[in-house]
C-alpha positions as CSV (number, residue, x, y, z in Angstrom):
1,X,-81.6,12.3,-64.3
2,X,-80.0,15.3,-62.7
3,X,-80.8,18.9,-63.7
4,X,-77.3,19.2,-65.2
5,X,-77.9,16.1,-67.3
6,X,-81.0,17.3,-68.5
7,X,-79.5,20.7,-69.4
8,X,-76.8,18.6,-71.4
9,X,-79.3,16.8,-73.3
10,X,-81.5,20.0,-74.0
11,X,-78.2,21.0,-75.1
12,X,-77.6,17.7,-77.5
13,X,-80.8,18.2,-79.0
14,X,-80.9,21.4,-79.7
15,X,-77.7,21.3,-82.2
16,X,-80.3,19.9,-85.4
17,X,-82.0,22.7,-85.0
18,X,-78.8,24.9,-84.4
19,X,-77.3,23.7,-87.7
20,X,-80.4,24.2,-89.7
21,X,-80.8,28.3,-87.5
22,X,-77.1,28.8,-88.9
23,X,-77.9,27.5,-92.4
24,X,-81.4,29.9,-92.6
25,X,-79.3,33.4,-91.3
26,X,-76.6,32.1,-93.7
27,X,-79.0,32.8,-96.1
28,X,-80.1,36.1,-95.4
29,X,-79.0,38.5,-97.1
30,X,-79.6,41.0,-94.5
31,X,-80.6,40.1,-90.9
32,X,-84.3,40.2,-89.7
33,X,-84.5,39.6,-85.9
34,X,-88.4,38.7,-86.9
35,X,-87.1,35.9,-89.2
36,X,-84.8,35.1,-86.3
37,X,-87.9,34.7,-84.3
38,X,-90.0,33.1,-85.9
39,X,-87.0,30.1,-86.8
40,X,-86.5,30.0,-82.8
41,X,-90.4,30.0,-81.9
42,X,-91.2,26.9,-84.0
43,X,-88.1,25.3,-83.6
44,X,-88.1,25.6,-79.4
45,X,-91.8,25.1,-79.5
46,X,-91.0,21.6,-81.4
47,X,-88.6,20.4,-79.9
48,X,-90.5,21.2,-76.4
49,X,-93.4,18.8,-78.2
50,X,-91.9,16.5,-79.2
51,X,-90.6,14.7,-75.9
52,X,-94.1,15.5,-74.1
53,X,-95.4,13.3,-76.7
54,X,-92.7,10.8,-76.5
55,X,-93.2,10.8,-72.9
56,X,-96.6,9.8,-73.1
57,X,-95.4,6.5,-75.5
58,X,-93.3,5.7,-72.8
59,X,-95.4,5.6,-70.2
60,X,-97.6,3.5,-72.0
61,X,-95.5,0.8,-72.7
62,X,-93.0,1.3,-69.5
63,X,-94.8,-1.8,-68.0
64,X,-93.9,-4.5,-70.5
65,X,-90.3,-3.1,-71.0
66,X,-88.6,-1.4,-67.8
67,X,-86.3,-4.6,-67.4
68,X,-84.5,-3.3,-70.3
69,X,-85.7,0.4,-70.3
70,X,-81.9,1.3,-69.5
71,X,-80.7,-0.5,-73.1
72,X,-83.3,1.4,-74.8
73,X,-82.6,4.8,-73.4
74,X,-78.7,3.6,-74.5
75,X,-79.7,2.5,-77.7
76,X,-82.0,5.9,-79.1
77,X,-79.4,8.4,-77.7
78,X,-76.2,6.4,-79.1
79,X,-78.2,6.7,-83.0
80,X,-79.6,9.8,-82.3
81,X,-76.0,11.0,-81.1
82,X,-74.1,8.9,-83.7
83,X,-76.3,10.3,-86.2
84,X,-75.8,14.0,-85.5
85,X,-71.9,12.8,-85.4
86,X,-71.7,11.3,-89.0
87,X,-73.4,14.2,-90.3
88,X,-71.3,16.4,-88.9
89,X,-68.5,14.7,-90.6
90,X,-70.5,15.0,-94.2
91,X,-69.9,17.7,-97.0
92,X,-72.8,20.5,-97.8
93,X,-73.5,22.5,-99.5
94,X,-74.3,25.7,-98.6
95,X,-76.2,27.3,-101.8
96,X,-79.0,24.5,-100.9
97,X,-80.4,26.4,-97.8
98,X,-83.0,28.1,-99.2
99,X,-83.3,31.8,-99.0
100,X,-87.4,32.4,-98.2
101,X,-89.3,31.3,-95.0
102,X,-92.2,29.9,-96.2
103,X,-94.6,28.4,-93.5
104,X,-94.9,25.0,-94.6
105,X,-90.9,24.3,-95.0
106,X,-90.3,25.8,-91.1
107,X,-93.0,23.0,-90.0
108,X,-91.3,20.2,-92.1
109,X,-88.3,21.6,-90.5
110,X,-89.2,22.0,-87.2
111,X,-90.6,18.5,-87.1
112,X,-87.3,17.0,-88.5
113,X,-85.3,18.2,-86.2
114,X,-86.9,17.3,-82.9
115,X,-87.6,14.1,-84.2
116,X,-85.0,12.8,-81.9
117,X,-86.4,14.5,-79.0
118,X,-89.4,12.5,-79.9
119,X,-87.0,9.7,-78.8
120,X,-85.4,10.8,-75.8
121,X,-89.4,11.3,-74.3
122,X,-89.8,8.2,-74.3
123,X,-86.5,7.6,-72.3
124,X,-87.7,9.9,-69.8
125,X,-90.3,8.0,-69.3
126,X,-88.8,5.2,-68.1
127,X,-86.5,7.0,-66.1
128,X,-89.0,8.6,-64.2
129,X,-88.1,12.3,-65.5
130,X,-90.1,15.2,-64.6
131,X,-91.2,15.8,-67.8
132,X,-92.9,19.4,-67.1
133,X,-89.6,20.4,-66.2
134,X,-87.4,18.4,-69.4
135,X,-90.0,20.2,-71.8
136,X,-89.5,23.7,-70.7
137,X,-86.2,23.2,-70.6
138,X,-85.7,21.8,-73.7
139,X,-88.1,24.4,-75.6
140,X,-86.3,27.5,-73.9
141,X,-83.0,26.2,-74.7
142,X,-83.5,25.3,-78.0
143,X,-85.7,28.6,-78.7
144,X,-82.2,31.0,-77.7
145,X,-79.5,28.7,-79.3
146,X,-82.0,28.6,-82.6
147,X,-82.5,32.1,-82.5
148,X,-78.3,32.2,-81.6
149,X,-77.6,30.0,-84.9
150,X,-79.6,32.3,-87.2
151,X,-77.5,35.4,-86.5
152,X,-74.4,33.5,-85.9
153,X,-75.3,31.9,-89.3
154,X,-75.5,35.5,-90.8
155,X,-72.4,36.6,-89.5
156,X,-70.2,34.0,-89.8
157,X,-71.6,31.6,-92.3
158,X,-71.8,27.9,-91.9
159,X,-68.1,27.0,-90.0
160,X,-69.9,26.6,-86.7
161,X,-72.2,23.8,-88.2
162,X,-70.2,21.0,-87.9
163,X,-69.0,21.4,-84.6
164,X,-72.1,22.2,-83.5
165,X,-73.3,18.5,-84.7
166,X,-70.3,17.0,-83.2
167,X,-70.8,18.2,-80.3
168,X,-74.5,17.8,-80.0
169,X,-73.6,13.9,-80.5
170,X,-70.6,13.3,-78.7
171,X,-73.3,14.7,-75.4
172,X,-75.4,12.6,-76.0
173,X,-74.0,9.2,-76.8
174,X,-72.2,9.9,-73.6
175,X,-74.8,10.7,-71.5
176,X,-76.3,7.5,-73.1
177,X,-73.3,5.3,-71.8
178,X,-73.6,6.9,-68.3
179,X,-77.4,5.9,-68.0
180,X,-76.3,2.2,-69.2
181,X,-73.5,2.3,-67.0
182,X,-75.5,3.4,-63.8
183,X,-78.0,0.8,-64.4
184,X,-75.8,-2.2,-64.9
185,X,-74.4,-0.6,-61.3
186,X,-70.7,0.2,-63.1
187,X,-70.5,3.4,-61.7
């Protein structure tokens, strides 16, 4: 996987955590860049997990499955990118994002939304990714565009959400095919 492709999919996975940044400085009543950091620290930091310990899975099990390690990489980033498309076609509401940041609902949070990343580790391990360099990556990437979505979120309320999922999904069911393609030698 090439450094741009990572990027994309730090990018891809990163939206969850965008959408629930926005819905947080939504609702603040008045900004607090500590708030803000504090939503991007645990949310980066996460998401930067979450495929280190995916990773290890994978390599684990890489043995009994790499004849079909290219369906599998397919398969977790077409749900996981299907997913983020179908919510982003779903109605919220907005008065449910609570207004306090209590400790315990950022961790339940921050686990949700990198359970996906959780996921794509375990791809990476069977496509030989180095995963030092997908985990900073993916932690510094989600870190800005979380803290981003809070004060976006603040500003402009929740109309950057969707798209945000949408396009989150669209990357990575694409980027998905392409591995699929490349290893049934299509392209």
């Amino acid at each position: 996987m090439s450094l741009q492709e990572l990027f994309l999919v730090a990018i891809g996975l990163s939206m969850d955590a965008f959408a629930v940044a926005l819905c947080k400085g939504l609702s603040m009543k008045t900004l607090s860049y500590r708030k803000a950091t504090i939503i991007a620290v645990f949310f980066g930091g996460f998401q930067a997990l979450m495929p280190f310990v995916g990773w290890l899975v994978g390599r684990q099990f890489q043995h009994l499955i790499v004849q079909v390690d290219h369906w599998i990489a397919f398969f977790l980033l077409a749900v996981i990118g299907g997913k983020m498309l179908y919510d982003a076609f779903q109605k919220e509401d907005v008065e449910n994002c609570p207004q306090d940041l209590p400790l315990w609902e950022l961790l339940v949070l921050a686990i949700a939304t990198s359970i996906d990343a959780l996921a794509v580790g375990i791809t990476f391990a069977f496509l030989q990714v180095d995963i030092a360099v997908s985990v900073f990556l993916i932690g510094i990437i989600t870190l800005t565009i979380s803290f981003a979505g809070v004060l976006l979120g603040n500003r402009f309320g929740a109309a950057a959400r969707n798209k945000a999922q949408l396009l989150g999904g669209c990357t990575l069911v694409l980027i998905g095919t392409k591995i699929l393609l490349e290893h049934l030698n299509v392209i």
